[in-house]
C-alpha positions, 0 to 999 in steps of 0.5 A: 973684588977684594976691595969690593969685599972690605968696602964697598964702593972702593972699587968704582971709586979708584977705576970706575965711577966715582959718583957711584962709589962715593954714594956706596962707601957713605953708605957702608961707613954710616951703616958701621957708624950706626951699627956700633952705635946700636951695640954700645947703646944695647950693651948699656941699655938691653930693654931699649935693643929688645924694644926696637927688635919688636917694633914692626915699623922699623922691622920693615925698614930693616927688612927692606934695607937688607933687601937693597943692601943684598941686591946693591952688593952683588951688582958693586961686585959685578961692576968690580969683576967688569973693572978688572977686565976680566977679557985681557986674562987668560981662559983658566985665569977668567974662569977662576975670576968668574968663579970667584965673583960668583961666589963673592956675590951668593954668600953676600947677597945670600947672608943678607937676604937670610937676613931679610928671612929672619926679621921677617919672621920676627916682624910677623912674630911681633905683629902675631903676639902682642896687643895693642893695649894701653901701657899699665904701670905698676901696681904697689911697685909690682907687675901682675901677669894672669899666666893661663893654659887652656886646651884651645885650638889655634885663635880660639882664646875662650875655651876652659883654661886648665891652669892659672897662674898670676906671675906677681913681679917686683917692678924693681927687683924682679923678686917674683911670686906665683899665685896658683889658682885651682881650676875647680874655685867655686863660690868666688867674687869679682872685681868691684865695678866689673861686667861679671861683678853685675851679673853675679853681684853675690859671687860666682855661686850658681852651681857647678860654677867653677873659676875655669867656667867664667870664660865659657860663660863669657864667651856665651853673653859676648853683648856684655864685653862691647867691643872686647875681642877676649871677652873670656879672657876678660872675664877671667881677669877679674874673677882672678882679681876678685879673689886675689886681691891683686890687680892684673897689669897683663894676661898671656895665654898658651894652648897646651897642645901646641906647648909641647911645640914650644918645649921641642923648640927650645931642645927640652927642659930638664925635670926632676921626675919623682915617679912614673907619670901616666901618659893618658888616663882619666877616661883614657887607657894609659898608653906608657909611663915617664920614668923617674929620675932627673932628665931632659924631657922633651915636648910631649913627655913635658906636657904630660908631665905637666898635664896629668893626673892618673893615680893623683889629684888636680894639686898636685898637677898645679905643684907640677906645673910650677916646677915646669914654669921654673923650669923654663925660667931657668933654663931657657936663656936668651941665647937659647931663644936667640939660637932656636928662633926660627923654631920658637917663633913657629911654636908661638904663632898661633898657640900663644896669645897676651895683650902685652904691648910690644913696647912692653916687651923690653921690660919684660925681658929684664925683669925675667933676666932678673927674676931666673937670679933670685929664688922664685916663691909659690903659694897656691889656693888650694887644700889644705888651707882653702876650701876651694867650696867654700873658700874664706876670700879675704883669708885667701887676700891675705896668703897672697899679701903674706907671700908677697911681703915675705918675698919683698922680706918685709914679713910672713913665714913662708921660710918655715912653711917650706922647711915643713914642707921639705920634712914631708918625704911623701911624694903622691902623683909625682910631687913632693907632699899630699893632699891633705898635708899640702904640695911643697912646689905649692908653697914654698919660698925656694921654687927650684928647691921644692921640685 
């Protein structure tokens, strides 16, 4: 059984069947070859071990194998319990070796079909999570990513989306910049040759039209989309195109209220919270209040501070959310993800959504690795510099060009626009800055500095 244990297959091939235990010692040597192969390619290429750990084909394979693996064991550690002759000991002595294979074969047989549990739960978060859509390749040297939250049911993507951000990734570096889009953006255009460029040729101008109603509208013209199953997302895509100027490669979605899911899974992240922040309001009563100072804030105490805007304005919540995004950026590593698994992948289900491939996802990975190193940069189209009414579209084209530039250190005065913003001691709604004087976590060179 110690054989068994080290081996397996050494047993039967010494005192049994020797067929049997050549087969299985093969096996277990290919297995260790295989193995130690994977961990030198991954240690020397981590896209490629992040790539294959979301392949669903071979997720199944692995699945299966361990399956077989665990059921293989623990009948070669009860042909190694027969080989011993367990019926020439003594009743104390066969009662001990019963004891002992026993043992041996549950936490074997155990570990492996755990095993089994987890890369079924990864296989179905894969298939659960990422598109099928086509690879898009860089634009400029960069990847753009449409960040949104809405307050969406689980499945149901087409709903207003309260928050929109574009994550605007050196393809490189990892150098990145974030694009914050107020949800009240009126009087806006579309991307060229787009669905909602011919329906609204002069612009999204009719009225009460705000950014975070295209989706809505959208969702209620479908026949427009063909067979696009996210016609809202769609939509959204190119009115953030039309604005920015900057070409989305992918989009990933999360719904606000199974966010807080998400936080609690990961153990909370930790926050500078500058004044109380209302839980509740806005038509609501105010039910308690976040108090000040740097702490761990768990889910619901997150999304409210992310979420509200009791006593403040729409700003400075973008401003907020900022700081959270930087702050799952910096604090949530892989070994975090890796030790909360099962737990992250019960949030994600169904709460988050993105068309990024799934091949895709190694990339991903080590650009965000690269990009938690470096400063993150912000610049927000927002008051005081754009009247989100009446907004100058290619003075808009032109920030998001300039904080690019500045973050690839080829321009741009984003250094000096964040030393401004730092002598600003003014704090409203819980971020550094006002209104009227501008949010320094909406403008800033240096993300983690301004929350």
């Amino acid at each position: 059984m110690a054989f068994t244990l080290l081996a397996p297959g050494s047993a039967q091939l010494i005192a049994g069947n020797r067929k049997v235990g050549l087969v299985a010692l093969r096996i277990w040597i290919g297995l260790l070859c295989l193995g130690a192969l994977g961990l030198v390619v991954s240690a020397l290429d981590h896209s490629w071990a992040i790539t294959l750990a979301f392949n669903s084909d071979l997720l199944l394979l692995l699945r299966l194998g361990l399956f077989a693996a665990a059921i293989g064991w623990a009948a070669l550690f009860m042909d190694a319990w027969r080989l011993g002759q367990p019926l020439t000991l003594g009743l104390p002595q066969r009662r001990a070796v019963v004891g002992v294979n026993g043992l041996l074969c549950l936490s074997v047989a155990g570990t492996l079909l755990f095993g089994a549990h987890l890369v079924g739960v990864q296989r179905d978060l894969s298939i659960a999570l990422f598109g099928n859509t086509a690879v898009s390749g860089a634009h400029d040297g960069r990847f753009n990513v449409l960040l949104l939250g809405g307050d969406s049911g689980a499945g149901r993507w087409g709903l207003r989306p309260d928050s929109l951000t574009v994550a605007s990734i050196d393809a490189e570096t990892g150098k990145a910049v974030l694009v914050g889009l107020p949800r009240n953006l009126e009087n806006f255009p579309f991307r060229d040759g787009s669905v909602m460029d011919e329906q609204f040729p002069d612009g999204f101008d009719c009225d009460g039209c705000y950014i975070n109603g295209v989706s809505t509208w959208a969702e209620d013209h479908t026949d427009l989309f063909g067979e696009s199953e996210t016609p809202g997302v769609d939509a959204t895509v190119s009115a953030v195109e039309g604005v920015t100027g900057l070409r989305i490669n992918y989009w990933a979605m999360v719904n606000l209220q199974g966010f807080k899911d998400l936080v609690d899974a990961v153990g909370g992240i930790t926050l500078n919270v500058r004044q109380p922040i209302p839980v509740g309001g806005l038509g609501d009563d105010v039910t308690g209040y976040i108090d000040p100072g740097k702490r761990t804030l768990d889910g619901f105490e997150t999304l409210w501070y992310a979420r509200a805007r009791e006593g403040s304005d729409d700003y400075s919540r973008m401003a907020r959310q900022k700081c959270v995004l930087n702050g799952f950026l910096q604090q949530v590593s892989p070994q975090t993800a890796l030790t909360n698994f099962e737990e992250l992948a019960e949030a994600t289900t169904g709460m988050f959504s993105t068309n990024l491939p799934a091949s895709e996802v190694g990339r991903f990975v080590e650009l965000g690795l690269k990009t938690r190193s470096q400063k993150v940069a912000t610049v927000s189209l927002v008051p005081p510099k754009v009247n989100t009414a009446e907004p100058d579209i290619d003075e808009i084209r032109q920030m998001v060009a300039d904080a690019v530039a500045s973050s690839e250190g080829s321009g741009g005065d984003d250094a000096g626009t964040t030393a401004r913003k730092k002598r600003n001691s003014t704090v409203t709604g819980g971020s550094i800055g006002s209104r009227d004087g501008g949010y320094a976590a909406n403008e800033s060179d240096d993300l983690s500095s301004a929350c």
